[in-house]
N, C-alpha and C positions, 0 to 999 in steps of 0.2 A: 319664626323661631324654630331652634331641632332641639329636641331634648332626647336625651340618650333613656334606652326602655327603665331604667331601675329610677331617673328624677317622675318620667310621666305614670309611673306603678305608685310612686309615691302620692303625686298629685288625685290619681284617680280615688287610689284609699282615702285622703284627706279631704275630698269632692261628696264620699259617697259615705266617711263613715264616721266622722269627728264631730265630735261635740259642738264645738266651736263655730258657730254660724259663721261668723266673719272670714275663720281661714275655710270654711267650705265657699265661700264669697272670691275669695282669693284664688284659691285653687280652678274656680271656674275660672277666671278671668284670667289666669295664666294659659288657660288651654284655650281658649276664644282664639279658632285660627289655624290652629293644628290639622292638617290633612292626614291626621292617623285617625283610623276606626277604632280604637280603643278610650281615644277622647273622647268621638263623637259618642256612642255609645254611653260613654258615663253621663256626659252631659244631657244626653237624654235622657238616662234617668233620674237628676237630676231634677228635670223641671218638674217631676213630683216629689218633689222636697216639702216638706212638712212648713218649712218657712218659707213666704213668699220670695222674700229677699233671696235667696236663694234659688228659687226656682226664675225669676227673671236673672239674676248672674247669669244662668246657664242659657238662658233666652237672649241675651247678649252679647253671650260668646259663642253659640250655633249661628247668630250672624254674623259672626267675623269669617265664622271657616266657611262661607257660602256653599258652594253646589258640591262640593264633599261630603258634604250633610245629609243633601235633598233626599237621596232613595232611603236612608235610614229614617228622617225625620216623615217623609211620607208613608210607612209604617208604624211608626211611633201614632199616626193618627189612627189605628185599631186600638191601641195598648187597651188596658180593662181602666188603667189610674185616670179620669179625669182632665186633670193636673197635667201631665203629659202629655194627653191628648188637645189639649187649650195650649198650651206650650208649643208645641208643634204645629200648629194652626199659625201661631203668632210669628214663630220665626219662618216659616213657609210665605208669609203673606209679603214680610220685611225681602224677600229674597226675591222674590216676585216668581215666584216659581212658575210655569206654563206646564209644568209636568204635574203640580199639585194638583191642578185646578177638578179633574173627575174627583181624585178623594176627600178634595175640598167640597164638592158639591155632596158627597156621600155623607160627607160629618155635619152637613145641614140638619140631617135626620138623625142622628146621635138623640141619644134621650138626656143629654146633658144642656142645662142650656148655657151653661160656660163655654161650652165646647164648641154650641153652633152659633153662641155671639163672637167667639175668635174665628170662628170657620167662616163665619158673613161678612168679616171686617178683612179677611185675607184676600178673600174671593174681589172684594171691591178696587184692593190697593192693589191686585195682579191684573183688573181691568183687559176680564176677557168676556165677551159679550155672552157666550154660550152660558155664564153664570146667570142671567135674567134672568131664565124661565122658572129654576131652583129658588133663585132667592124669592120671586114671584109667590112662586107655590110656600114657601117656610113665611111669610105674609098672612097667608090667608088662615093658618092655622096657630099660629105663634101668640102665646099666652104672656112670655117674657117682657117689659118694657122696653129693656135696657138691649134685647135682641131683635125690637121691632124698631127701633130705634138705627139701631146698626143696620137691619136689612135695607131700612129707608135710606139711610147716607149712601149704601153700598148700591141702591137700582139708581139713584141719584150720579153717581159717578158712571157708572158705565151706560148709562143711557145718552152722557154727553158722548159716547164715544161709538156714539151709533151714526 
C-alpha cells in the first residue's frame, strides 16, 4: 500500500491520539506493512498503549512490515514503557530476527517479568542455540511461573536443535 504524507500524518495522529480505541485499532492496521519510518515509529509507540487491544493492533501490524522494523523495534527493547518493551520482544520473535537475538538475551535481565516472559518466548521461536546458556541462567533465578514456564518450552525447542 503508498499512502501519500498528509493520509499516513493522519493515521499516525489517529494511532496515537484519538479517543476511539477501535479507530486507533484501525489506524494500526492500515499501516501494518508500511516501509516508511514514520509508521514504524508510531506503531512502536503504540504498543504502549493504555489498551491492550491496541497495543497488539500495532504488534500485528510491526509484523507485516517485517525487517523494516527490526533496527527500530530492536531499540524499542531499551524504551523505560514496559508495554513496548514486551511489544517488541513479541513482534522480534514472530519475525525471527538473528539480529535480535544479543538484545533479546539482554532483556532476559530486564526487571520486568512481562518483558523477559516475551524476551524468552522470542528467543525460543528464532531458535538460535547461543540463547541456552541465558535462558539457563534466567531458570535458576526466576521467581515468575508464567516465565519459568516460558523459559522451559524455550530450552525445550532449542535443545532439539542441538
Amino acid at each position: 500500500m503508498n499512502l501519500n504524507g498528509k493520509k499516513l500524518e493522519e493515521l499516525v495522529e489517529q494511532l496515537l491520539d484519538d479517543d476511539n480505541k477501535w479507530k486507533r485499532i484501525s489506524a494500526a492496521g492500515t499501516m501494518g506493512g508500511l516501509n516508511d519510518s514514520r509508521a514504524v515509529k508510531a506503531l512502536i509507540e503504540a504498543l504502549g498503549d493504555y489498551d491492550l487491544d491496541v497495543g497488539w493492533a500495532a504488534v500485528k501490524a510491526l509484523s507485516r512490515t517485517g525487517e523494516h522494523a527490526e533496527d527500530s523495534l530492536i531499540q524499542a527493547l531499551k524504551d523505560e514503557d514496559y508495554r513496548v518493551k514486551k511489544g517488541a520482544a513479541t513482534v522480534l520473535g514472530i519475525l525471527g530476527s538473528i539480529r535480535a537475538i544479543e538484545p533479546l538475551i539482554q532483556a532476559l535481565k530486564d526487571k520486568d517479568s512481562w518483558v523477559r516472559w516475551r524476551a524468552a518466548e522470542a528467543l525460543g521461536k528464532i531458535g538460535d542455540i547461543k540463547a541456552i546458556g541465558p535462558l539457563e541462567h534466567l531458570l535458576q533465578d526466576e521467581k515468575r511461573e508464567r516465565v519459568i514456564e516460558t523459559v522451559e518450552k524455550a530450552l525445550e525447542q532449542l535443545k532439539q536443535k542441538q
